[in-house]
N, C-alpha and C positions, 0 to 999 in steps of 0.2 A: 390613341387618336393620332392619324396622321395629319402633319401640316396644320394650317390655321382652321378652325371651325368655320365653318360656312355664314352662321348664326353665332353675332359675337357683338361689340361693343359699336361697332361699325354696319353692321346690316341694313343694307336700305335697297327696297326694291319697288319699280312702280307694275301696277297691277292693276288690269281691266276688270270690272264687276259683271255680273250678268248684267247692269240695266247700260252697261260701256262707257260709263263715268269710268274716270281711271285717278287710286287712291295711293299712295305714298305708303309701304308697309316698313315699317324702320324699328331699330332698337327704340328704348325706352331709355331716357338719359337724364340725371341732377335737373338739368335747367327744365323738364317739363313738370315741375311743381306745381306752379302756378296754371296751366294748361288741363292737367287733369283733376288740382283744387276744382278750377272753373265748371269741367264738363261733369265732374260729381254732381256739382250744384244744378245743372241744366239737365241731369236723370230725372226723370216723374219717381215719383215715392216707390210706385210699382217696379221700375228697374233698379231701384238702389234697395228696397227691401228684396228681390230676387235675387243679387249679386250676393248680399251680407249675411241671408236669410232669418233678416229680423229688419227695425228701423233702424238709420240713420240717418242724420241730415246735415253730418259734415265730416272731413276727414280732418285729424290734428294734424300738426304739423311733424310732428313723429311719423305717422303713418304717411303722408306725403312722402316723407325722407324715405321709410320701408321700402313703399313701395314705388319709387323710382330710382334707387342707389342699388340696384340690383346687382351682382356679383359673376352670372353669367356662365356658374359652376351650379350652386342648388336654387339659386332663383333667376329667372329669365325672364324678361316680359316686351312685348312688342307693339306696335302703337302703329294705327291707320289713321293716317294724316290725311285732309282735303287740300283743295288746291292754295288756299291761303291760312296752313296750317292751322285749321280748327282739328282738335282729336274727333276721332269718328270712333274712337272704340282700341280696348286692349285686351290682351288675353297675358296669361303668366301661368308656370310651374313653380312650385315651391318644393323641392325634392325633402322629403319625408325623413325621418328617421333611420325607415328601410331604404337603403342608399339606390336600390332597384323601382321606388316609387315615389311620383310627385303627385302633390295637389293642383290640380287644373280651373284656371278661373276663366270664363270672355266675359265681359262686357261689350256692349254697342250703344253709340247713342240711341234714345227714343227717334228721332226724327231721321236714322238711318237703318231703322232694323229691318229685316226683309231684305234687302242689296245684297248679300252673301259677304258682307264686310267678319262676321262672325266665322264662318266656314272657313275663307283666305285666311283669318287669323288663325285659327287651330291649324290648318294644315303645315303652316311654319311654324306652330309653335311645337306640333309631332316630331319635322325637321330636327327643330333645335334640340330637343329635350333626345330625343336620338343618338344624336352626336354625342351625348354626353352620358352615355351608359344605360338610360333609365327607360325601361320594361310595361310602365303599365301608367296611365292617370287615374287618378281619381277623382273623380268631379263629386260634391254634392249639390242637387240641382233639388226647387221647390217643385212639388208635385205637381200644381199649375202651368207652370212652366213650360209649357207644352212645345212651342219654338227649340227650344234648347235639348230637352230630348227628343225629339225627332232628328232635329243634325243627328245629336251623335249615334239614334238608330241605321239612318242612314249611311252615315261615312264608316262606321262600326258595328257591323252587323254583330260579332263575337262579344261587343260589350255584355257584361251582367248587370244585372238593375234589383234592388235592392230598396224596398221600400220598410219605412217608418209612418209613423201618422202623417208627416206632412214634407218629407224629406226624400228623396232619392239617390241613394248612393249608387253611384255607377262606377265601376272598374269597366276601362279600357287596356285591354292586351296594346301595346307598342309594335310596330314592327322592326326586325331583326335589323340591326344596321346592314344597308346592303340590299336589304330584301324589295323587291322590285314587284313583285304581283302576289304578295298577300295576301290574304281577306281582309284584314284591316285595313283602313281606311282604304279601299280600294278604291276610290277617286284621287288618290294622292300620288303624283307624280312621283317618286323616291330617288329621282337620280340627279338633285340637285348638287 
């Protein structure tokens, strides 16, 4: 990799929605513990059983620490901020075993889904996860779910989709660092 990562400890950029509300898209950092404690607790059972793909109804504070002390090499995660810093939603890679493949998560508030706040997040988090070698996501998404896989049919036409009883595994090809008119995510601008 040349130079500094584009997508790093410092990333912060403002970004217009479809509905033209304009949302704060930024790294994920320590001090938002307590911010996405909150917004866990403010998902309906239905987005927090989607996300987890079971219940939950709280995170510890281990998992807190996980999942915002991120490292920025095999986990990365990004946060859509409103105007008075409420979270509106995050996405995150977790890079795999196979150093070529990460685990892909979004969440979105309930009270913000539909806004494309989900879509803007994957598409920086393709970005990030880019820059740093890695070839393919993998999402598992609930077969209900229906919101979530249509994005990624959409933005990812070559995805494969891989069903279980109540599970969807999806593999997403990556595009090639560099690579500018792809099929994949071919809504994605690539020359950040």
């Amino acid at each position: 990799m040349e130079g500094r990562p584009a997508f790093d400890r410092e990333y912060e950029e403002r970004v217009v929605l479809r509905d033209a509300a304009t949302v704060l898209i930024r790294s994920i950092r320590p001090e938002d513990k307590h911010e996405l404690g909150s917004g866990f607790e403010r998902l309906s059972p239905l987005s927090r059983y989607r996300r987890f793909l079971g219940p939950k109804s709280r995170l510890s504070e281990a998992e807190l620490r996980y999942l915002t002390e991120v490292d920025w090499s095999d986990h990365a995660a990004l946060v859509a901020e409103g105007d008075g810093g409420e979270g509106l939603g995050v996405a995150r890679f977790i890079r795999t075993h196979d150093a070529d493949w990460a685990e892909a998560a979004i969440t979105v508030a309930d009270a913000h889904q539909g806004r494309g706040i989900g879509r803007v997040l994957l598409e920086r988090l393709v970005l990030a996860a880019v820059e740093r070698g890695i070839r393919r996501f993998r999402f598992d998404v609930l077969g209900s779910n229906r919101p979530m896989l249509e994005m990624i049919r959409e933005l990812a036409p070559s995805a494969s989709f891989q069903n279980d009883s109540t599970v969807v595994c999806v593999d997403v090809p990556l595009p090639e660092r560099g690579e500018r008119n792809g099929e994949v995510f071919r809504l994605l601008a690539l020359g950040k």
